[in-house]
C-alpha positions as CSV (number, residue, x, y, z in Angstrom):
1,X,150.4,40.4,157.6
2,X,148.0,43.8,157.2
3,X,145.5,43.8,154.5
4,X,144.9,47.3,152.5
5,X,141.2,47.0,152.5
6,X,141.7,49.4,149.2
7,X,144.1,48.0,147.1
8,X,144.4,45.0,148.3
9,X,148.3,44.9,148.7
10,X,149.7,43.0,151.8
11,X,152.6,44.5,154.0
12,X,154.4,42.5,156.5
13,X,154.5,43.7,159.9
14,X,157.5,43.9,162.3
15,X,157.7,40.3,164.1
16,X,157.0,40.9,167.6
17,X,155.2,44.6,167.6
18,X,152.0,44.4,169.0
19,X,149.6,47.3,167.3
20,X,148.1,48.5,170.3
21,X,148.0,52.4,169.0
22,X,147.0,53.9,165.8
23,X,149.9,53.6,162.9
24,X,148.6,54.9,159.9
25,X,150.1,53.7,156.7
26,X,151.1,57.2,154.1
27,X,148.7,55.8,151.3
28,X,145.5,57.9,151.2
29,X,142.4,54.9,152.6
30,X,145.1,52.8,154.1
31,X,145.5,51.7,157.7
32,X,146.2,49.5,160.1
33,X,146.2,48.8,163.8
34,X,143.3,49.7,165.4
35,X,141.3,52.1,162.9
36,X,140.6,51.3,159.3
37,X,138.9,54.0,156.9
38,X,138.1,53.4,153.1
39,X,138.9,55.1,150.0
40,X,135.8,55.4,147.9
41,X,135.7,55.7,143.7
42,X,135.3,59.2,142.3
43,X,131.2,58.0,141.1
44,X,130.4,57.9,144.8
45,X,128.1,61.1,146.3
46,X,130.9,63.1,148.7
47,X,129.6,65.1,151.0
48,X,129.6,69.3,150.7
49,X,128.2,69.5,154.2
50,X,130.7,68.2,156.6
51,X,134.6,67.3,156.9
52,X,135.6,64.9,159.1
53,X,139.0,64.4,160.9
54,X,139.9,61.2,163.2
55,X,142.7,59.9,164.4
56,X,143.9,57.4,167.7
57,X,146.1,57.0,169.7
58,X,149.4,59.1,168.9
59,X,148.9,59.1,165.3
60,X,148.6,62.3,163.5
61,X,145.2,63.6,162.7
62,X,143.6,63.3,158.7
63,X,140.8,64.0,157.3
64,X,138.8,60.7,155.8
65,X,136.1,61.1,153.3
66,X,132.2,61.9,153.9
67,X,129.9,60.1,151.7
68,X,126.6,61.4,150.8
69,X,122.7,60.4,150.0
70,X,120.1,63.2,148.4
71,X,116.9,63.3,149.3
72,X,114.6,60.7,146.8
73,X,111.2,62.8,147.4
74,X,109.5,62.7,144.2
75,X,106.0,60.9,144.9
76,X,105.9,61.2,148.8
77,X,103.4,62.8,150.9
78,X,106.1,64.8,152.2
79,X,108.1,65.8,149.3
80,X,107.7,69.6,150.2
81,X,109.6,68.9,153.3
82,X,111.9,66.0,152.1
83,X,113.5,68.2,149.1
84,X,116.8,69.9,150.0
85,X,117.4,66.9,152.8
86,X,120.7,65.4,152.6
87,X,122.5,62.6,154.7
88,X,126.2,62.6,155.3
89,X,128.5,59.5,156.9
90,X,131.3,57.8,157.3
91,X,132.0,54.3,158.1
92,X,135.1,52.9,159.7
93,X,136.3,50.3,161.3
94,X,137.9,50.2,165.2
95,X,138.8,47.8,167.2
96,X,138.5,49.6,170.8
97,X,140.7,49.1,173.5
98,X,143.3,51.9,175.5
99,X,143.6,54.0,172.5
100,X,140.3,56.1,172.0
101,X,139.4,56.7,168.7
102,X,139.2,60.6,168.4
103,X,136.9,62.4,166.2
104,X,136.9,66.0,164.8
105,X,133.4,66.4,162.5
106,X,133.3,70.1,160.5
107,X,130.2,71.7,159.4
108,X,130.6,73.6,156.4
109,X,127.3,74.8,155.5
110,X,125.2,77.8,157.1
111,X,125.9,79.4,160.3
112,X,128.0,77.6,163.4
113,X,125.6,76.2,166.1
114,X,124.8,76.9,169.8
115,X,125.1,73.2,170.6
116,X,125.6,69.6,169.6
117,X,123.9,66.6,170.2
118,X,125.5,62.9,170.0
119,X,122.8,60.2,169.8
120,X,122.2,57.9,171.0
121,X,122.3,59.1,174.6
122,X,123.5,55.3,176.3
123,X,126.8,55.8,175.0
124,X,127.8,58.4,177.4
125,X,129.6,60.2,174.2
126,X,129.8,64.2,175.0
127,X,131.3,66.4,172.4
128,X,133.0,69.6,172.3
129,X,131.6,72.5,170.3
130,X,134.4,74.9,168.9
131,X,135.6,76.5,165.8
132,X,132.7,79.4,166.0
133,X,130.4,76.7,166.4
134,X,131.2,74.6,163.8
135,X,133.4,72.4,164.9
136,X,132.1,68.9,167.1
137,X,135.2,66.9,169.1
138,X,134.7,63.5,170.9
139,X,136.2,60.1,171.3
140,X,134.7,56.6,171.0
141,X,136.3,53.9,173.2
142,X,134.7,50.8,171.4
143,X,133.4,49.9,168.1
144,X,129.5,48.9,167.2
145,X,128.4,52.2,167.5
146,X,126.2,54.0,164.9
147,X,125.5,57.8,166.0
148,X,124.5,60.7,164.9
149,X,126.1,64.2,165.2
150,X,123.7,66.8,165.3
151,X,124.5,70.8,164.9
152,X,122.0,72.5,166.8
153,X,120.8,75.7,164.6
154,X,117.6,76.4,162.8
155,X,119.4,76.6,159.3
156,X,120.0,72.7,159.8
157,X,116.0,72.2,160.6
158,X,113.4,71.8,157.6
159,X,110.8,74.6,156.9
160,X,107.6,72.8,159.2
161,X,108.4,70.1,161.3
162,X,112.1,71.1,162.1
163,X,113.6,67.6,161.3
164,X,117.5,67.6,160.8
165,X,117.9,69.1,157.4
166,X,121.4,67.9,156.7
167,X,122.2,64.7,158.5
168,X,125.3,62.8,160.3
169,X,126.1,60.0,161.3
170,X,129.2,57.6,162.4
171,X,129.1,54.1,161.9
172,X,131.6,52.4,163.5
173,X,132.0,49.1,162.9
174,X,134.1,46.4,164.2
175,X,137.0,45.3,162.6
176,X,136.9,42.5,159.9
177,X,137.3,38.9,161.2
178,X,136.9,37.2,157.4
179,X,138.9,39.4,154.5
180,X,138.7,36.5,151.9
181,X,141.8,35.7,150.0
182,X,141.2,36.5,146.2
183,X,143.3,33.8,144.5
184,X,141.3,31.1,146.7
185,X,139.8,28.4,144.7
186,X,136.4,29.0,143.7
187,X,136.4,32.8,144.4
188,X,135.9,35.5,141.1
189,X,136.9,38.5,141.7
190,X,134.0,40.9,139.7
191,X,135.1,42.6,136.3
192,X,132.5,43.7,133.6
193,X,134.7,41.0,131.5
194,X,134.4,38.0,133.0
195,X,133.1,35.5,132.1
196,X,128.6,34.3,133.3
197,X,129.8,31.1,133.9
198,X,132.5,32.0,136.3
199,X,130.5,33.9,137.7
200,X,127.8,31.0,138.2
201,X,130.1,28.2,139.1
202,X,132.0,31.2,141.7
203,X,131.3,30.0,145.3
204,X,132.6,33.8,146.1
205,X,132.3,37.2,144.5
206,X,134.5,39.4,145.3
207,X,134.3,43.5,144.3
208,X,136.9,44.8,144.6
209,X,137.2,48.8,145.6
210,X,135.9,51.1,142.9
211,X,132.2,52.0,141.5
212,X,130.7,49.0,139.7
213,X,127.5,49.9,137.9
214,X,125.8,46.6,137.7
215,X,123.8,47.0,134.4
216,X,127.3,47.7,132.2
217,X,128.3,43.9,133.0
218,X,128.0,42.6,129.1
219,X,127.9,38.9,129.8
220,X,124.4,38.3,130.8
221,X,123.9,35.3,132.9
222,X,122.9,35.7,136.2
223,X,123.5,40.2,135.7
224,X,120.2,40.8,134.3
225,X,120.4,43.8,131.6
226,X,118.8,45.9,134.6
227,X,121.6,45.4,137.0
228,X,119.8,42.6,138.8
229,X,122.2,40.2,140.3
230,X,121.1,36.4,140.9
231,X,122.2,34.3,143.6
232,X,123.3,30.6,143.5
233,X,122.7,28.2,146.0
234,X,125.1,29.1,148.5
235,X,126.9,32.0,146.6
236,X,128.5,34.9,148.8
237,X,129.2,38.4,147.6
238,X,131.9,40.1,149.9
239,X,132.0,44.1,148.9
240,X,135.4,45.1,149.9
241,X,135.7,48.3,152.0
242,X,136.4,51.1,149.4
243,X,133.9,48.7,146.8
244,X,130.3,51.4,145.7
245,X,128.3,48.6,143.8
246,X,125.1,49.6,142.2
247,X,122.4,47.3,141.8
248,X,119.8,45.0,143.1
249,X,120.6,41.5,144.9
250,X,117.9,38.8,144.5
251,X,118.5,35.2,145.7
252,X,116.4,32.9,143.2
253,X,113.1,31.9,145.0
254,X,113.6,28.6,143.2
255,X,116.7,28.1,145.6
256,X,117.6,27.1,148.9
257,X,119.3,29.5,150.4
258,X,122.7,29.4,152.2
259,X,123.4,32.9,150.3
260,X,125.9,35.9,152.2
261,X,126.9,39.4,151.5
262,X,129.3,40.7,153.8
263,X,132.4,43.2,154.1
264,X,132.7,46.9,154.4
265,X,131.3,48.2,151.0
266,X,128.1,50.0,150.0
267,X,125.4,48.4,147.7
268,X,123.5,51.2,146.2
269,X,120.3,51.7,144.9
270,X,120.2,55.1,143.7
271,X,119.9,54.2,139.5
272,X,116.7,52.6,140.4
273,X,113.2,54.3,140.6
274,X,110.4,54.1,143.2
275,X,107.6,51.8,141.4
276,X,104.6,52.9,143.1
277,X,104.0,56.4,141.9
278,X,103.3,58.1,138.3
279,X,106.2,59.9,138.3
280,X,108.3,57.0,138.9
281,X,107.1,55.0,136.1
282,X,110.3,52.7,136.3
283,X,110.0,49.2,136.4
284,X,108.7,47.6,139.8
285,X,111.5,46.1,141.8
286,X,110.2,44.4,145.5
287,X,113.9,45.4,147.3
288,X,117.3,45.8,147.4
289,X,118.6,42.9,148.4
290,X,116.9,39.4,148.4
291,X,118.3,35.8,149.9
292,X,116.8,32.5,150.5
293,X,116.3,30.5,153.7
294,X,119.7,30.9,156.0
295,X,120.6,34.2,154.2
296,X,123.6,36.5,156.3
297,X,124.1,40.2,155.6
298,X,127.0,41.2,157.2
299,X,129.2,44.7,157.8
300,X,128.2,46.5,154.8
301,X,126.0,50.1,153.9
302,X,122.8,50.0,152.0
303,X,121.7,53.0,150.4
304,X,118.4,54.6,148.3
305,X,116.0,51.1,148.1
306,X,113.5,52.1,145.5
307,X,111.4,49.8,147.9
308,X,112.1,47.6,150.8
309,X,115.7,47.0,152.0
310,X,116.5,43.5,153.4
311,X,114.1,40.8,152.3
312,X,114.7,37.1,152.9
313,X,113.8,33.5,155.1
314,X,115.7,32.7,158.4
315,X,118.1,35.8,158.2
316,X,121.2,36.7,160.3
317,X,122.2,40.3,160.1
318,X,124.9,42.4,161.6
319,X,126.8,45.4,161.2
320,X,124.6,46.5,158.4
321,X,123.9,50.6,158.2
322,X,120.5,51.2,155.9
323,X,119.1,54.2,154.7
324,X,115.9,54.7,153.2
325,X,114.2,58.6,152.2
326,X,110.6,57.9,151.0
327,X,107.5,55.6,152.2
328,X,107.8,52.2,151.6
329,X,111.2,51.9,152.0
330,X,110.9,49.6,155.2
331,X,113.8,48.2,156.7
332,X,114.0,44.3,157.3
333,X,111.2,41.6,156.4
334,X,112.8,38.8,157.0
335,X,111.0,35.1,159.0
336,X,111.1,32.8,161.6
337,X,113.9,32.6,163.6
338,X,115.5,35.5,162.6
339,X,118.2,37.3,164.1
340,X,119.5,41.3,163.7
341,X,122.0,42.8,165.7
342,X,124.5,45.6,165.9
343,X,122.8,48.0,163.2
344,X,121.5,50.9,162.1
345,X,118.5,51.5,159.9
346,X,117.2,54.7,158.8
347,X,113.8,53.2,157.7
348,X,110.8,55.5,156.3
349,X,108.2,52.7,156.4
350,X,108.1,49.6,159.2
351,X,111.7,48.5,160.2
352,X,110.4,44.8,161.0
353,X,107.7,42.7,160.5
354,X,106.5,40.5,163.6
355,X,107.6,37.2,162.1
356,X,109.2,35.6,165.5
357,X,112.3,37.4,165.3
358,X,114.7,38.5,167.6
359,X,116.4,42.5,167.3
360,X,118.8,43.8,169.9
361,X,121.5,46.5,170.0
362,X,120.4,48.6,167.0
363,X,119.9,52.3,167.0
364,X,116.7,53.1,164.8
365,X,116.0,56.8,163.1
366,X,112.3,56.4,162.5
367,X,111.2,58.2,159.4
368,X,108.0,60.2,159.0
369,X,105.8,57.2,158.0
370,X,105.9,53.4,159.7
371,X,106.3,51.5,162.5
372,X,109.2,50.3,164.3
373,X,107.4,46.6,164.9
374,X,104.2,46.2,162.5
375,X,102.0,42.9,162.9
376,X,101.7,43.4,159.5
377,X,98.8,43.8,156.5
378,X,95.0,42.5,155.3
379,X,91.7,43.4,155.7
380,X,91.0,44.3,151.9
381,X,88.6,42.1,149.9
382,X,90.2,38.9,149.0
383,X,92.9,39.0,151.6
384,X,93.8,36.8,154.0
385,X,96.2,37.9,156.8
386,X,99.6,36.1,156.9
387,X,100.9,34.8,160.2
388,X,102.7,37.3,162.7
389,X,103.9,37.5,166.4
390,X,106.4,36.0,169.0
391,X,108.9,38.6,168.3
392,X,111.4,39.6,170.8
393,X,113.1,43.3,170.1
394,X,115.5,44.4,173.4
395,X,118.2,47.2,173.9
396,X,117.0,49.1,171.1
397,X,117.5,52.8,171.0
398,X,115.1,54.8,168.8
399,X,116.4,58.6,167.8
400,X,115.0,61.6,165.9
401,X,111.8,60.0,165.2
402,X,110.0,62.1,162.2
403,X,106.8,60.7,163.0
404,X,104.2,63.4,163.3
405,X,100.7,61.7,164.0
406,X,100.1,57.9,164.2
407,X,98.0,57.9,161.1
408,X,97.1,54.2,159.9
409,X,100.9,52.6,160.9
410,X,102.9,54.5,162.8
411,X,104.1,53.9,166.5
412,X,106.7,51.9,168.2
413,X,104.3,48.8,167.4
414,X,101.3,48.9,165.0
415,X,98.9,46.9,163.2
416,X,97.2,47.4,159.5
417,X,95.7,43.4,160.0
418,X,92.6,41.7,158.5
419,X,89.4,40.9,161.2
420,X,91.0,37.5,160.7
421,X,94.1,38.0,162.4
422,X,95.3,36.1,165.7
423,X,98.4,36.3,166.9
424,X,100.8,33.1,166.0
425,X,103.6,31.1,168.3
426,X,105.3,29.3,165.5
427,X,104.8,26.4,167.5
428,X,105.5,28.1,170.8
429,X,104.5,31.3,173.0
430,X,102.5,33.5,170.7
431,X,103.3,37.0,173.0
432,X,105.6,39.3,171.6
433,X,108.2,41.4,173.9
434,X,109.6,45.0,173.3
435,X,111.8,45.5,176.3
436,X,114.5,48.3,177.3
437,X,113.5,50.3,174.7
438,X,115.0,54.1,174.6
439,X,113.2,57.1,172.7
440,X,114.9,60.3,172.4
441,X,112.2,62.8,171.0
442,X,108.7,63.7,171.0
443,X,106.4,60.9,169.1
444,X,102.4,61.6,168.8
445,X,102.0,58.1,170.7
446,X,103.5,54.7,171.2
447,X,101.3,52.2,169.8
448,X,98.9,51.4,167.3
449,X,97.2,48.2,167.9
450,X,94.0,48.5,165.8
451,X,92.9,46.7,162.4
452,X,93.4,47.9,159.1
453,X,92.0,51.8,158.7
454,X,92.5,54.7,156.0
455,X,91.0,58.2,156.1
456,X,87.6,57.1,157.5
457,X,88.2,54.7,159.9
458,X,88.3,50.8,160.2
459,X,88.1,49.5,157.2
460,X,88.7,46.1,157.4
461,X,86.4,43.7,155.9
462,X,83.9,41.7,157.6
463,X,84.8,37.5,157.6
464,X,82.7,34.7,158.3
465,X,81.9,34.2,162.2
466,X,84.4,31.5,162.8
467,X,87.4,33.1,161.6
468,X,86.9,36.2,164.1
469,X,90.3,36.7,166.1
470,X,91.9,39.4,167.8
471,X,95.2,41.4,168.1
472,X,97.2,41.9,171.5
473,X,99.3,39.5,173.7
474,X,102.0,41.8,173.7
475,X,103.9,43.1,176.5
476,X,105.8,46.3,176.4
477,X,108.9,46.7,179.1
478,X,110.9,49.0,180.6
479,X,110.0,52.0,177.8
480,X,111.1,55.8,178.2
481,X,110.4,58.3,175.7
482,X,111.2,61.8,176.4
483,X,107.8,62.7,175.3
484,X,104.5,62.2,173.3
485,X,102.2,64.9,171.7
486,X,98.9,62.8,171.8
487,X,97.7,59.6,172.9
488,X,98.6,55.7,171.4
489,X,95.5,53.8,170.0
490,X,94.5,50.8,171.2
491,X,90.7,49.6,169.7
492,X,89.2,47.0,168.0
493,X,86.1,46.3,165.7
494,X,82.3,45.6,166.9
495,X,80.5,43.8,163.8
496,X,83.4,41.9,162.7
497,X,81.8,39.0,161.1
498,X,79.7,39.3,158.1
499,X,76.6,38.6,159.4
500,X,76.8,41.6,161.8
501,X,78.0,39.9,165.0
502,X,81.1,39.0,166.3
503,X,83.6,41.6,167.8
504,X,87.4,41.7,167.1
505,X,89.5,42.7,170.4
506,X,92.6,44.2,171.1
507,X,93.6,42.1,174.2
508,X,96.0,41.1,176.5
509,X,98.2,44.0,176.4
510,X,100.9,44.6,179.3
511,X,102.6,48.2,179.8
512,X,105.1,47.3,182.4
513,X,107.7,50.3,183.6
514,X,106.6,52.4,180.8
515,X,107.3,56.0,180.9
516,X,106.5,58.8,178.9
517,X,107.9,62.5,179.7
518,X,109.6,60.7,182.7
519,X,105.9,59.5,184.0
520,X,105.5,56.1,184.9
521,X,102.3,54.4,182.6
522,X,100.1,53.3,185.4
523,X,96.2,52.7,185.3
524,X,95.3,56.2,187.0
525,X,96.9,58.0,184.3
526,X,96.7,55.4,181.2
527,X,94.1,57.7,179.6
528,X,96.3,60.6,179.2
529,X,98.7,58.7,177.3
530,X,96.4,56.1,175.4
531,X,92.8,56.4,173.8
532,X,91.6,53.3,174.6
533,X,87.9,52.0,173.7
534,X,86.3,49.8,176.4
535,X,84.0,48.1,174.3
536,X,86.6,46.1,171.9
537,X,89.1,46.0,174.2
538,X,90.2,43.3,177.4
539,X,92.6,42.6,179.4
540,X,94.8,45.7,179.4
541,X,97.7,45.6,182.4
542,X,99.4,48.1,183.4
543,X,101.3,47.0,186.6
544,X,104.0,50.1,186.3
545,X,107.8,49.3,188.0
């Protein structure tokens, strides 16, 4: 049997036919085989700045539909040059194999580029520019890949930094393994008239496709008036492909966990306003989405946080495509034990918190404020710095990074910590690792190991003598970034106790097969790249290949 992820309507297939091209079905959002697109409601944002055509196999081409996020500016530091932005995408689902999934992307806006740029670069994808320059063609072989498609013209750059103006990516996802049955006992499927305890006692939610505005659910319960949905114990959401559910997800902190949200739809944030900012004088919501300890987010798109995206315990996340426009609209914060894979985040804030976690196979678009890795927060009056390190992040391919100085936290790791902070093991090895780590673009410099700072420096308050402690044991692994405009920052704090004494270090640092502008990091050159200071700082390797 083949599921229409749309309409949810089952056709049986021909007993011994094995789908090994592209058969598309003659509904609109339907099809099956290899490649699945979705059909989204009418309330969804469609782009007006691309079209996009795919097909495998020896199916006939058709055009699927491009959704579409505005730029939320309003109260950001760089509204001027965030206003006007837009980001266009489509998600899918392919399965890979002999049939190449072939892919015809149209710019409709402005004037038709000299060139086109896939990223990430480790795919090996090349495209085609035709059609007057406006017209992009190339194949993907295999699914779990998130990239952009960049037209290369100045009327797609912003006015001053000459960031993409309109954006594009593909997310391709793997095909579903777990399309839940709707009749199954203890599953509700989501209406605006059922019932709060149904939706209580439900082990599974299911929306179905169409646009669900949270806040019109009458019932009450666990739907807050605001469009604030509750978790149970153990509760799932799956968001069918085709499903645009607005709202905010929060597993009750009085819980313990168990919680998923998985599928191919798009939990949206866009009704929501940024809390931290006079202009946005909505009401203050933490995130997006929220679970408990052993939370999974799985396969779906998260749009326009009004703050944080994914926030939760011992986390597993996969497939998940994030975007986020404006600062504080970090990516992940999620603890120990934590695993995220096979992603994409457009984050514009930190995309993880050093909590022992472990990141591979993502593709990162680093927004104009943040760090990819952050240690994390203190240093004001009255703080006292949480617990961070033992991370592991690998295979990790950074793109179009917006940053454009280090400022107080940006950087591929950076710190914003308390003169109390010490790196913790969780019980084990408190080092963290960044290894085979791929930046394509210019970044003012790679790290930002210092404590907490503003506008005039350190600013971290002094502690007592004994609670002195230092940042570092980190290494950093076979880097490459295509180039850097200034130097990484790597210094501590002399005076760091309250009775004048006492210095905080940045130690034990390792920059092993780094390479910057295709130069290998080595001691001879280190102070072209970083601006270290001696006098806060020990134990700095830098033993090159």
């Amino acid at each position: 049997m083949v599921t229409d992820r749309g309409g949810g309507r089952r056709f049986a297939a021909l007993t011994g036919v094995v789908w090994t091209a592209c058969l598309w079905l003659l509904e609109a959002g339907i099809a099956m085989g290899q490649l699945t697109t979705y059909t989204w409601p009418a309330q969804a944002t469609f782009s007006d700045r691309y079209r996009v055509f795919v097909t495998c196999g020896d199916a006939p081409e058709r055009e699927v539909q491009v959704l579409m996020s505005l730029a939320r500016h309003g109260g950001d530091y760089r509204a001027r040059e965030l206003e006007g932005r837009t980001f266009s995408f489509v998600p899918l689902s392919f399965a890979g194999g002999e049939d190449a999934l072939r892919v015809r992307v149209v710019e409709v806006f402005g004037s038709g580029a000299d060139g086109v740029r896939l990223s990430p670069r480790r795919y090996g994808l090349e495209a085609t520019l035709s059609g007057d320059g406006r017209e992009a063609v190339f194949r993907v072989d295999s699914p779990n890949r998130y990239l952009s498609v960049d037209f290369e013209v100045s009327d797609n750059r912003t006015a001053t930094e000459a960031w993409i103006k309109h954006m594009f990516c593909l997310f391709v996802d793997p095909p579903e393994t777990e399309v839940p049955e709707r009749n199954a006992p203890d599953t509700v499927v989501y209406a605006p008239e059922v019932a709060p305890e149904a939706l209580r006692r439900a082990r599974l939610i299911v929306f179905p496709r169409g646009h669900h505005p949270l806040w019109e659910y009458g019932g009450g319960g666990m739907i807050e008036a605001d469009g604030r949905l509750r978790l149970q114990d153990g509760q799932a959401l799956y968001l069918e492909g085709g499903a645009f559910v607005e709202g905010l997800v929060a597993g009750d902190p009085r819980t313990t966990g168990g919680q998923r949200i998985y599928g191919r739809g798009i939990l949206s944030g866009r009704h929501y306003l940024w809390r931290n900012h006079p202009d946005h004088s909505g009401p203050a919501y933490p995130h997006i989405l929220g679970l408990g300890n052993r939370g999974r987010v799985e396969g779906i798109t998260i749009l326009d946080s009004p703050n944080h995206g994914i926030v939760g315990w011992t986390t597993a996340i996969t497939n998940v495509k994030l975007l986020g426009w404006h600062c504080n609209n970090d990516a992940v914060r999620v603890g120990s034990g934590s695993e995220i894979s096979h992603c994409f985040f457009r984050a514009v804030d930190d995309h993880f918190y050093n909590f022992h976690i472990h990141v591979h196979d993502v593709v990162l678009w680093a927004g104009h404020n943040g760090a990819i890795l952050t240690y994390g927060w203190g240093g004001e009056p009255g703080d006292r710095t949480y617990n961070a390190g033992a991370s592991l992040l690998e295979d990790i391919d950074i793109i179009h990074p917006e940053w454009t100085a280090l400022g107080n936290n940006n950087g591929l790791v950076a710190a914003q910590v308390g003169l109390d902070f010490r790196p913790h093991g969780y019980g084990g090895d408190t080092t963290t690792v960044l290894r085979n780590i791929r930046i394509e673009g210019t970044i003012p410099g790679l790290v930002n190991l210092k404590p907490r700072s503003g506008r005039e420096g350190i600013t971290a308050v002094p502690v007592a003598n004994d609670r002195v402690g230092y940042l570092g044991d980190l290494v950093l692994e076979n880097i490459t970034v295509d180039g850097q405009s200034g130097r990484g920052v790597l210094r501590g704090k002399p005076g760091a106790a309250i009775d004048g004494e006492g210095t905080f270090l940045v130690r034990n640092v390792t920059f092993r097969n780094v390479r910057i502008g295709g130069e290998t990091l080595t001691d001879a050159v280190r102070d072209r790249f970083l601006d270290i200071d001696p006098a806060t700082t020990r134990d700095l390797h830098f033993p090159g290949e």
